[in-house]
C-alpha positions in Angstrom: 38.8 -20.5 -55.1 37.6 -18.9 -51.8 34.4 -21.2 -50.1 32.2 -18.3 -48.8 30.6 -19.1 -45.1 27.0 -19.4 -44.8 25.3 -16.7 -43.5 23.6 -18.8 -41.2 27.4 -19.3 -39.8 28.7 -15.7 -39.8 25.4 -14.6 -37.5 26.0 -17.4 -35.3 30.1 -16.6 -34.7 28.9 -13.2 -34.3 26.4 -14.2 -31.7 29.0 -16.3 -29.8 31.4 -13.4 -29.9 29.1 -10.9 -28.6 28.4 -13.1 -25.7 32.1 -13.9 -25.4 32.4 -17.2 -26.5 34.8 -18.9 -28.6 32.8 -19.3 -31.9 35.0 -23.2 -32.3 34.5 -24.0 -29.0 31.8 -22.2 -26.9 34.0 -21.8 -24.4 34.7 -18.5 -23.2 37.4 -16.2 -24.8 40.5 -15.1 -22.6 40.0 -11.8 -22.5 36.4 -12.0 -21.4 34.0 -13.3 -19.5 30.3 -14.6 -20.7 28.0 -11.5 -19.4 25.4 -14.8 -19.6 26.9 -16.1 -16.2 26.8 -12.6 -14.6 23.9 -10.0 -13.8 25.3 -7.8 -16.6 23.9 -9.6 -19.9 24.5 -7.2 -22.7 20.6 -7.0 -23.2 17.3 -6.7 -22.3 15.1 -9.8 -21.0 11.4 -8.4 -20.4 9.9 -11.9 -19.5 12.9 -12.2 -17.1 12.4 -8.5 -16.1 8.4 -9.5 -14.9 9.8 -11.9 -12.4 11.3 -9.5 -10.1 9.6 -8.4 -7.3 9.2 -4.9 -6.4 9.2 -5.5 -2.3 11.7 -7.3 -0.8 9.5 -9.3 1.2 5.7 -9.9 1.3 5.3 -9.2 4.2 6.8 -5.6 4.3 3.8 -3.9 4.0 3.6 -4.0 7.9 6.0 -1.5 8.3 4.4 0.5 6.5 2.8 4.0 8.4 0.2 3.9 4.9 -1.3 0.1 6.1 -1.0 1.0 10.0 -2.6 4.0 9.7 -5.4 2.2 7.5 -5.6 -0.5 9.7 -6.3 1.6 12.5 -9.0 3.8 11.0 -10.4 0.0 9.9 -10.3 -1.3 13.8 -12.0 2.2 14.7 -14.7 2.4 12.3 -15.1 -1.3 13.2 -15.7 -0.8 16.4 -18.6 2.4 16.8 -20.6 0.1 14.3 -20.6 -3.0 16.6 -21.7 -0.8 19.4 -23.5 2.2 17.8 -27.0 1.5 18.3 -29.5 4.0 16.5 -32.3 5.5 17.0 -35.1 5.8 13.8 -38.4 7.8 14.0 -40.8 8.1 11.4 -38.9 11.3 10.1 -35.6 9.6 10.2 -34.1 10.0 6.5 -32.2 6.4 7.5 -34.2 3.1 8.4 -33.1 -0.1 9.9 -32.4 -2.0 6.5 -30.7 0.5 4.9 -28.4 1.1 7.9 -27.7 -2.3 7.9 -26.5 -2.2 4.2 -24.4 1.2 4.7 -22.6 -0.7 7.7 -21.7 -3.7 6.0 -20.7 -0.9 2.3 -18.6 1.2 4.7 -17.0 -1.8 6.2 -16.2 -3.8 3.2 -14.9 -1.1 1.7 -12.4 -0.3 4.8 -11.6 -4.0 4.3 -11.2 -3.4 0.5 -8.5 -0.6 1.2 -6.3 -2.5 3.8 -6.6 -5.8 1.5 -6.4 -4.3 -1.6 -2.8 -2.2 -0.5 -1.7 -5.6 0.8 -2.0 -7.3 -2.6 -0.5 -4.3 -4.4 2.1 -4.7 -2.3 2.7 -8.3 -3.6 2.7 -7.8 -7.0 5.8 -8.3 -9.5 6.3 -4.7 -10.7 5.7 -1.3 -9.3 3.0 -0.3 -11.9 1.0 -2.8 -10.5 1.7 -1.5 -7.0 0.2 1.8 -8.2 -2.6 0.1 -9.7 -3.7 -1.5 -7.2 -2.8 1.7 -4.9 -5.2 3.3 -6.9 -8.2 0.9 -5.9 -7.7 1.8 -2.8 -8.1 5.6 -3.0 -11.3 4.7 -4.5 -12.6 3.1 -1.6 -11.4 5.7 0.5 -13.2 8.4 -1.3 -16.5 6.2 -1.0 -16.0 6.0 3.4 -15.5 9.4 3.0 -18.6 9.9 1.5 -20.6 7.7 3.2 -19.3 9.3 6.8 -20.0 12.5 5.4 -23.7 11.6 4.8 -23.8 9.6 8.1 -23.3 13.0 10.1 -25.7 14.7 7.2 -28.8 12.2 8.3 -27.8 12.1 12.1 -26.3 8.8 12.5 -22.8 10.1 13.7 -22.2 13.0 15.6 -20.0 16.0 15.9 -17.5 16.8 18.1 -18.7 20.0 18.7 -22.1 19.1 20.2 -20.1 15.5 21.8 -20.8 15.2 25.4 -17.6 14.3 26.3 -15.5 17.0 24.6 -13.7 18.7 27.2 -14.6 22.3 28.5 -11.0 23.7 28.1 -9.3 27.5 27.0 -6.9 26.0 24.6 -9.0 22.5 22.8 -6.7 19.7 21.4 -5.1 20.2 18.4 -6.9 17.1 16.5 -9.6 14.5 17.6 -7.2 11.9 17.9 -5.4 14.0 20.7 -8.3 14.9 22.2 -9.1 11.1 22.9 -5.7 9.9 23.5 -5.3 7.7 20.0 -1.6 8.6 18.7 -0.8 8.4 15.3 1.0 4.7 14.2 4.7 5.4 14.6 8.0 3.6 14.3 8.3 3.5 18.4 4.5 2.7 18.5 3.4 0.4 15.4 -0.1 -0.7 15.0 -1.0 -3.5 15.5 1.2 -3.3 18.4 4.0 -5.4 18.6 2.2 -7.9 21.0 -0.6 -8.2 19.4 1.7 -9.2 16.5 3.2 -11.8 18.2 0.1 -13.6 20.6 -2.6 -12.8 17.8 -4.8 -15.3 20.1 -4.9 -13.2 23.0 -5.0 -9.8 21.5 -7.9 -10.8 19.1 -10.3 -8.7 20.3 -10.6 -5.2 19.0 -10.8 -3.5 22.6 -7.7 -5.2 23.3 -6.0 -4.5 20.3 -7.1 -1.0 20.8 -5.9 -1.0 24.7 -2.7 -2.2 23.8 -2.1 0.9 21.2 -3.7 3.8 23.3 -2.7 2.5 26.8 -6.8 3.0 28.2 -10.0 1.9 27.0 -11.7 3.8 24.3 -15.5 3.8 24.5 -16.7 4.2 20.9 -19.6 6.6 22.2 -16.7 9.2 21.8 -15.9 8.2 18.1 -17.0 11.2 16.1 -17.2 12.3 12.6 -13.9 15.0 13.1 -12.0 11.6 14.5 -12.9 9.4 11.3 -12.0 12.8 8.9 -9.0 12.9 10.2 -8.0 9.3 10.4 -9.2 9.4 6.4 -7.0 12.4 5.2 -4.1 10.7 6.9 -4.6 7.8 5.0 -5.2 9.4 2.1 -2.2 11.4 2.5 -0.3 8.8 3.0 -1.6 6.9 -0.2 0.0 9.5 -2.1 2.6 9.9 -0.8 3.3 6.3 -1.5 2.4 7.0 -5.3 5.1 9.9 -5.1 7.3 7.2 -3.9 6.5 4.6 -6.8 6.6 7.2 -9.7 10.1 8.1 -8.3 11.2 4.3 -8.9 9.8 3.7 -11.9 11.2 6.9 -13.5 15.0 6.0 -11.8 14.7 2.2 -13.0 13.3 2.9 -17.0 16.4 5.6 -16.6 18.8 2.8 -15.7 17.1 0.6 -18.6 17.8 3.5 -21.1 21.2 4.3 -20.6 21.8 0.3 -20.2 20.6 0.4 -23.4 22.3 3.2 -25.1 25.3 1.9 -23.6 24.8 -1.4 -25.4 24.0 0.3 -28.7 27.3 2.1 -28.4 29.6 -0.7 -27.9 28.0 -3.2 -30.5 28.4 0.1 -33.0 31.5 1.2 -32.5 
């Protein structure tokens, strides 16, 4: 009389043979090779899957034109609030307290979406990254509004009515060009590359901002066309980095799919 196997037995050889092992032994068959000691395993971890990093290195984000270009409008706004000084009357829509709260709300949220694209940057998967990516458009839409209604109530001017805006036939394409602030490059990061390096002696904002430009800016030129523009280049630039991620995520849950019909094909047939 034939002794049937346990069922508990026939799952467990069939186990070992789909991760080619010797169902006696353990040891691996001739003719293959345990996918458990290579990167192709025959299936799906997802806790394993969470552990990978999306960035290479946390750091990377520095290279990036999105946090340069952030950091920049950051440095700039920075600077016409330490030495913008107002100047109330009694019909002013703004006071002194409530100036002082916008300053420190426009600020924080500059801080916010520098920070906040740093940490997204960090994260384990690129969902998060978009996530977090998304925090910082919101911030971004909230500077824009508050510099919109800073040139509204007459706390930042125009270039149009600046005093320094050049008399000329053919005026500078943008703002930036017109004060000599280029746009953060490959060739000409921000912070500069010395700056980088001797963060001690390039501390200072004015320095930081020498270093990049090449001259000194005086913040009495900063105007609401400069801060525009510097904040639809970061917001471009924020979605085009969303364009990016969506690309990934759609190319690696492809690769995870066909992984997986390819699995489901072989263990079939």
């Amino acid at each position: 009389m034939t002794k049937h196997k346990p069922i508990s037995q026939i799952l467990a050889e069939k186990t070992f043979r789909e991760l080619g092992l010797d169902p006696k032994t353990g040891k691996p068959l001739a003719s293959r090779k345990p996918p458990v000691n290579s990167h192709n395993i025959p299936f799906r971890i997802p806790a394993l899957e969470k552990t990978k990093r999306q960035a290479v290195s946390t750091q990377g984000y520095k290279a990036s034109a999105t946090w340069q270009t952030a950091s920049l409008l950051r440095d700039l706004l920075t600077l016409w609030f330490e030495f913008y000084t107002p100047k109330f009357t009694s019909q002013s829509p703004v006071d002194i307290p409530l100036f002082s709260r916008l300053k420190s709300q426009v600020l924080d949220a500059m801080r916010g979406v520098v920070s906040t694209f740093e940490e997204g940057w960090a994260r384990p998967s690129s969902k998060e990254f978009l996530d977090f990516i998304g925090f910082s458009q919101a911030s971004l839409a909230e500077i824009r509004g508050n510099v919109e209604r800073m040139l509204t109530d007459g706390l930042m001017q125009s270039s149009h009515n600046s005093p320094s805006a050049p008399i000329t036939s053919r005026p500078p394409n943008s703002e930036m060009e017109r004060l000599g602030i280029p746009t953060p490059s490959h060739s000409n990061p921000y912070p500069p590359i010395k700056v980088r390096k001797d963060p001690g002696k390039y501390g200072n904002l004015r320095d930081k901002l020498r270093e990049f430009t090449g001259k000194n800016l005086d913040p009495q030129d900063f105007t609401y066309e400069l801060f525009l523009e510097l904040i639809n280049k970061v917001d471009y630039l924020l979605k085009r980095s969303v364009e990016g991620l969506r690309a990934r995520i759609i190319s690696q849950e492809k690769k995870k799919f066909n992984d997986e019909i390819g699995n489901h094909w072989r263990k079939v047939w």
